[in-house]
N, C-alpha and C positions, 0 to 999 in steps of 0.2 A: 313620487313620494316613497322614502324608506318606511317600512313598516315593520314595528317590533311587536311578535307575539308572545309573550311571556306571562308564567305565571308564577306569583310570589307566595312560598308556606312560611308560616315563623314555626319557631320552632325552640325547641330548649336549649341552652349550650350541653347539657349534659347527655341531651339526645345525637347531637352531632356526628359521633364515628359512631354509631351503631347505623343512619342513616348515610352516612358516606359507606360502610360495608354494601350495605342495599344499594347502593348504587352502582359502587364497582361493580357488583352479580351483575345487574343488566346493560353491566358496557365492558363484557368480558378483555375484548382487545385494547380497552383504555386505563389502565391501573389512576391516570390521574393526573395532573400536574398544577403545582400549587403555586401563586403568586401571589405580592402585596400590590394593594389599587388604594392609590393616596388620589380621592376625586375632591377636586376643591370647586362648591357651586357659587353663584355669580347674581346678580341683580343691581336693579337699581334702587336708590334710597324708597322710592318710594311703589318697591317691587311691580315697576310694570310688567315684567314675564309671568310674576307667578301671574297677575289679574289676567293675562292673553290667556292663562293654561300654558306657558311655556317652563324650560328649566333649564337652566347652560350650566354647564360643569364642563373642568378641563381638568381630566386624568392622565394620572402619572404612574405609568407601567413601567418599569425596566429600562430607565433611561429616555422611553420616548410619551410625547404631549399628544396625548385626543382631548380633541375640542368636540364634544357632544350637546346636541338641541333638540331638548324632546317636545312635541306637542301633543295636545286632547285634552281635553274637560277631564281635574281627575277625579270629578265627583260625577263622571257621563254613565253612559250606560253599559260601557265594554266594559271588562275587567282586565280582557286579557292586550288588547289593541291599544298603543300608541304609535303615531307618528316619531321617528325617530333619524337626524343626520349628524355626520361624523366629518372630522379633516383633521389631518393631521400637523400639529404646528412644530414651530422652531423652540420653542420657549413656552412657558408654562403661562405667561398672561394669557387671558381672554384675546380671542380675533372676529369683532362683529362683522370682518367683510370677508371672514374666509367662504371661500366657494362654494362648498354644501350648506355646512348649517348656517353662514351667515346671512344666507337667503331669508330664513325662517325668523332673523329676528327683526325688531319695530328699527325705524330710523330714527338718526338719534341719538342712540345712547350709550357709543362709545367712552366719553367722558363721566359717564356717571356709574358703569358700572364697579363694584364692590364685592370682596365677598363675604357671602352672610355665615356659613357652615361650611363643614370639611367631614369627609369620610373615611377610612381608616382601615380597611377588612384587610382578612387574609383570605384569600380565595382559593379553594381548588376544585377545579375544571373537570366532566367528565363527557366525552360523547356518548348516547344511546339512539340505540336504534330499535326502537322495541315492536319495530312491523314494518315490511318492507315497504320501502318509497318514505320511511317514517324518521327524521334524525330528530334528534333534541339535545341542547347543548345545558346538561346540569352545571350549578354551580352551587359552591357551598360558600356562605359567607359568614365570615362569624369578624365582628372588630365593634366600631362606636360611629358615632356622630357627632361633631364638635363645635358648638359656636364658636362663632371666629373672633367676635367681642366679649364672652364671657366664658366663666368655668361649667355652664352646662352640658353636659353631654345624655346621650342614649343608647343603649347596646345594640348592635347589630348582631342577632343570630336566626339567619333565612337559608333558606331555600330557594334560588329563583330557574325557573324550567322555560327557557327558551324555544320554540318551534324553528326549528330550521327548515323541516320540511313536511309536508301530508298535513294528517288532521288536524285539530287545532283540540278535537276531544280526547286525542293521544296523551297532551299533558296532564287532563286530569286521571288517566289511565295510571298513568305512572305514580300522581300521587294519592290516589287510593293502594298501589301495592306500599307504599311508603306509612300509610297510614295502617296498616298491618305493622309494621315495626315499632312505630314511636308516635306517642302523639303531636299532632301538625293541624294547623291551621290556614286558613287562606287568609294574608296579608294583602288589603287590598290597598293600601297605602306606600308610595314608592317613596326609595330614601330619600327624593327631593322635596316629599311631601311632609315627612315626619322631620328634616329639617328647618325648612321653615317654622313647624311650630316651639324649636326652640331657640327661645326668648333669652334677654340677662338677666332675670331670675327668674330662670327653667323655661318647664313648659308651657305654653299659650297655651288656649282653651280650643279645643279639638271645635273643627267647622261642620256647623250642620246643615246635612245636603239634602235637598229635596227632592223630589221625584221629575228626571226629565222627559218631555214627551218624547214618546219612542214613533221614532221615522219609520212608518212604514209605506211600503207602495200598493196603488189596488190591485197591480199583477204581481206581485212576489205571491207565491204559494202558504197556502194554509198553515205548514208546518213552520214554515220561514217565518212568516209574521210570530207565530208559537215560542218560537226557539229566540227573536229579539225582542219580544215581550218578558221572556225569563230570565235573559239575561239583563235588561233595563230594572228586572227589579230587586235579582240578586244584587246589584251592583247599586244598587239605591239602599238595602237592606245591609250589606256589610261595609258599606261607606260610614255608616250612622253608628257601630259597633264604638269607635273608639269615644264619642261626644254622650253614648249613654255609658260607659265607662268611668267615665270622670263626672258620673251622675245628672248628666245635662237632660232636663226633662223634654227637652225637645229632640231630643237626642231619641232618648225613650220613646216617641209618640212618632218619629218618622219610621222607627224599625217594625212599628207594630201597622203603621201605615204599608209598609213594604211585605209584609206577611200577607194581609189582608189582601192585597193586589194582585199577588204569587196564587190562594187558593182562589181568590175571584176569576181570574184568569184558567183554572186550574176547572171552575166550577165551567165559566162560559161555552169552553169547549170538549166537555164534558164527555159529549156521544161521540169524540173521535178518539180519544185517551181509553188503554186498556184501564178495561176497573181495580184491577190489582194495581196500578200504579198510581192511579187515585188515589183510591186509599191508602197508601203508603206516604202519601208526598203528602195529602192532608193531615193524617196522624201525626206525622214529623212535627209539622209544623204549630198543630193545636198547642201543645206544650206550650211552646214558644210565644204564641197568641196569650195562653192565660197567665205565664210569667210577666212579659211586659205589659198585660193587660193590667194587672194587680196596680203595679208601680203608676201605670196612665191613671186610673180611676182614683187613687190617693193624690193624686196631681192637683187631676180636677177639682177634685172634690177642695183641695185647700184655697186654691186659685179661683177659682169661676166661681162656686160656693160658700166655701168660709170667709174669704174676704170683704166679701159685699155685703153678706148679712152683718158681720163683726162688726164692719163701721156704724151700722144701722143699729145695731143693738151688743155695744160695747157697754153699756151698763149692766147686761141680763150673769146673774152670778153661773161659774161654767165655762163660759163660753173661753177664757182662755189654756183652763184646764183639755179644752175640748179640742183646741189648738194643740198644746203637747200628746194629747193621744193621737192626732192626727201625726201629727211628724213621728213620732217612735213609728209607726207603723210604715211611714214613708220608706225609713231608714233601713229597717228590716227586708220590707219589698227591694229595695234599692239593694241591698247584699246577695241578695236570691237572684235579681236580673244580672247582677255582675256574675255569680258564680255561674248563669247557665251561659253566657255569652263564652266563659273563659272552660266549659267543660268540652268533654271527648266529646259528648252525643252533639251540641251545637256543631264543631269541626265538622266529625265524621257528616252531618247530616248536609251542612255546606255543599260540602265537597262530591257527596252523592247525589245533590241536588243539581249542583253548577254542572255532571258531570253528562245527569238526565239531558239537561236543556241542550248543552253543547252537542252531546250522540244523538240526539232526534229521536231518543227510548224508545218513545212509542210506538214504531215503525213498525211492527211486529203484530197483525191482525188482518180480519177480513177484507178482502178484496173492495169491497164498498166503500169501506173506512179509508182503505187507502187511497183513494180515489179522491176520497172529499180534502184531503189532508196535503194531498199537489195543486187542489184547484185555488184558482184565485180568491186571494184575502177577502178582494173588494166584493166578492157576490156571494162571501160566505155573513160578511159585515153585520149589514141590517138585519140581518134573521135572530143574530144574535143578541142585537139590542133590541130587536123585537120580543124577543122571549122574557127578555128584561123588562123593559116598559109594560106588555103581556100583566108579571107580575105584580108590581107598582099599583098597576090600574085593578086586580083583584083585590089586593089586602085596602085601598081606599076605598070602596065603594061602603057605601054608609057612616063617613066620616066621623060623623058626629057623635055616630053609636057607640064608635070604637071600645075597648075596654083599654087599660095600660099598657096590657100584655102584648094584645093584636095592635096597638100604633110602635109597638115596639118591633115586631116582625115586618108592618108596613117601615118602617125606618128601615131595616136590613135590607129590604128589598128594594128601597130608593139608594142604599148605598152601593148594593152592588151592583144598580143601574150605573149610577155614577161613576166606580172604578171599571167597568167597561168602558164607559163611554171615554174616559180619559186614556186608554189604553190603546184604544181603535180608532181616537178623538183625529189623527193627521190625514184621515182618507176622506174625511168628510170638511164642507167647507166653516172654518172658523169662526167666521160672524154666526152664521146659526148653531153651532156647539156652542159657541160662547151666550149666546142668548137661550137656549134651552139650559143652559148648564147653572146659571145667573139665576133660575126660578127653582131646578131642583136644589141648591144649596142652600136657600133660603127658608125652603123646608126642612130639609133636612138639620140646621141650625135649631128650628125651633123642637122637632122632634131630639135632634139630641141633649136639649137642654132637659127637657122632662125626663130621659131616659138618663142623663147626670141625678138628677133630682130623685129616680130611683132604685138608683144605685149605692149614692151616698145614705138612703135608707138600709137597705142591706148593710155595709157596713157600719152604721151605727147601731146596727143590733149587735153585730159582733163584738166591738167595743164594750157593747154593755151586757152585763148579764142577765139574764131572766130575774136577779133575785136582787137587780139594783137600779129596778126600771126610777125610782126618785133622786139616783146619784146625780150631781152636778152636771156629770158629761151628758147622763143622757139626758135632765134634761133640756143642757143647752142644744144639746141636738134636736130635739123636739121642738122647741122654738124655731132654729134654722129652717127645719122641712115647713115649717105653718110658713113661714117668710117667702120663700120659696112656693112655696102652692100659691102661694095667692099673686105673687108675680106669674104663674103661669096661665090660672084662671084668666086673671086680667089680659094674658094673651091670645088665649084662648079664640076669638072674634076674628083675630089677624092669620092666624095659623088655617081654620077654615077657608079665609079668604087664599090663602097663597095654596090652599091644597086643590083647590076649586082653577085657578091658575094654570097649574102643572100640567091638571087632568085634560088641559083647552090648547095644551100646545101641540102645535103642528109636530110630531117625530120626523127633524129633519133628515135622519138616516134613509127616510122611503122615497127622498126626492133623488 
């Protein structure tokens, strides 16, 4: 298998020759050489490649035809890794049987293929070598993207950092000195992916990607498991970047999913990470936690909350008033999540992040620490969902006693049983993850639903002021939380029983 390592920044057009100067600097013996790449992509009517994860395109350099097939999930967990084969043709049609990549596609579907988009850059090339045994092959791209049935297009102005040779942490090397010059982003979207989404009138609606299980082995080392754990959720976290863009709430709720994941992960292995880069990599990300947090909890709140009680008590005077202050606020949140997705700090912090996982950072510490951090995943595993469950089983003990606050830290600490155990979830056998997993989510449903419940009290204080506690909003909002309590009371008997449950299940991690 060809393997292509590359990494994509977007970038401004107006940033473009001050980032082409920085690049000349680190590839002193290459001043450059520019060319146009007319790449026309391919499918069939009822895109069987993209659904494979594949992509054909057949480009047109300088009078000669490549026929290129890329594969890999591009919602998977590498950013930088795909599958990639080349041949060279006679003619600019598509060849499903050419030698290399015609291997890679389904049978079949010579006759049906089509093509959907066209690509259009101007390209210029640079080599660097920025450490020895290290090549990387820049390219600068600036042109469009063209449906091939309609007047849609999208501008192409990237960066893409190919690995020829050595690390693979070299790329982001290079584009942190870049991100000294001009502001830059990681594009984790490939031109075959942002063509597809456009449509004959325009854009489609950006696809939202879930979190994949990440593969790991019980003999790959400590750091190894570390390092595919971060990058599985980088790459689950900037996958979701363009679908909370175009304000997709579920867009919104995978990214903050992917944050949570990142410091849970970040928490789990805690005693082998220096404490200054904790810190660092948690702060980063808090921000980023209470931005999209905002935008999730007015979600909820309209969705899970106000819907159910409105039908129920759509006569109560308010309550549609109470609707438009919910949405203005939505909207607002929503402006604040776009501007931080689209700011320097989110980039920069990206790219500082992606750059940790990929260098192995942490590497730098006492002899003990590094000892534990080569040893194998599998016999570090259970200790760690030990310390988890550990917790879980602390904050329940007197269930019934509990106050709001303490079922609410017992909830945090059933969640971040759960994103370990999802994260570590491939070394242990499935049917019993899946059955332990099956009773903590069950819990954790009902505990989130009270902790929805308040929350959405908090924010309808905000809403309202101290000196209008009789205004209409607040209080059709008061009605809502009484509707709501007493649907929870009522469940109150069942949440017991399931937390009673939990407490009785065998920790299949000690087998």
């Amino acid at each position: 298998m060809s393997t292509e390592v590359e990494l994509k920044l977007a970038a401004s057009p107006a940033d473009l020759p001050e980032l082409r100067r920085a690049l000349v600097e680190m590839a002193p013996a290459s001043a450059g050489s520019d060319s146009r790449l007319i790449s026309t992509y391919y499918d069939t009517p009822d895109l069987a490649l993209k659904r494979r994860g594949l992509s054909l395109r057949v480009r047109e350099q300088g009078g000669r035809f490549i026929q290129t097939v890329k594969g890999g999930d591009p919602g998977g967990g590498d950013l930088l890794t795909r599958g990639e084969w080349e041949d060279e043709l006679d003619k600019s049609c598509p060849d499903p049987h050419a030698a290399q990549s015609g291997e890679h596609l389904p049978d079949g579907i010579a006759g049906d293929l089509q093509p959907l988009f066209a690509t259009d850059v101007t390209r210029t090339t640079l080599a660097i070598e920025p450490a020895p045994q290290t090549r990387i092959e820049a390219a600068i791209d600036q042109g469009e993207i063209r449906a091939a049935d309609g007047d849609a297009t999208e501008p192409i102005s990237e960066i893409e950092l190919e690995l020829k040779s050595g690390d693979a942490a070299a790329l982001y090397d290079v584009a942190l000195q870049l991100l000294d010059v001009a502001s830059i982003r990681i594009e984790p979207r490939s031109k075959s992916e942002r063509g597809y989404q456009l449509g004959e009138e325009g854009k489609a609606a950006p696809p939202i990607v879930h979190a994949e299980p990440v593969a790991l082995d019980p003999t790959m080392t400590v750091e190894a498991a570390l390092q595919e754990i971060g990058r599985a959720c980088l790459a689950h976290l900037l996958h979701n970047e363009a679908a909370a863009l175009a304000r997709e709430p579920e867009g919104v709720h995978q990214m903050r999913v992917a944050v949570r994941r990142i410091r849970s992960a970040i928490s789990a292995f805690k005693n082998l990470l220096p404490a200054a880069d904790r810190r660092r990599v948690s702060g980063e990300l808090a921000w980023l936690v209470d931005i999209l947090g905002r935008a999730r909890n007015l979600d909820v709140f309209v969705t899970d909350l106000l819907q159910p009680a409105r039908a129920a008590r759509s006569h109560e005077v308010g309550i549609d008033d109470l609707a438009v202050a919910l949405n203005r606020e939505r909207e607002a949140a929503y402006e604040r999540v776009e501007r931080s997705i689209l700011s320097e700090r989110h980039a920069a912090g990206m790219l500082r992040l992606s750059h940790w996982f990929e260098a192995r950072g942490w590497r730098d510490g006492p002899a003990e620490r590094s000892a534990l951090l080569t040893s194998p995943i599998g016999e570090l595993a259970p200790r760690l969902l030990d310390r988890r469950w550990r917790a879980v089983r602390k904050r329940s003990k007197r269930f019934g006693r509990l106050t709001a606050p303490q079922r609410h830290k017992l909830r945090i600490a059933a969640k971040k049983l759960r994103y370990t155990m999802e994260l570590l979830g491939s070394l242990f056998d499935q049917n019993d993850l899946q059955k332990f997993m099956k009773r903590l989510k069950r819990l954790q449903d009902d505990l989130g639903y009270a902790n929805d419940v308040r929350v959405a009290s908090d924010i309808l204080a905000e809403l309202s002021s101290p000196a209008a506690t009789s205004s209409p909003v607040a209080s059709a909002g008061a009605g809502l939380l009484r509707w709501h309590q007493k649907a929870l009371a009522q469940r109150e008997r069942k949440l017991r029983k399931r937390m009673r449950r939990l407490n009785r299940a065998e920790p299949f991690w000690r087998g």
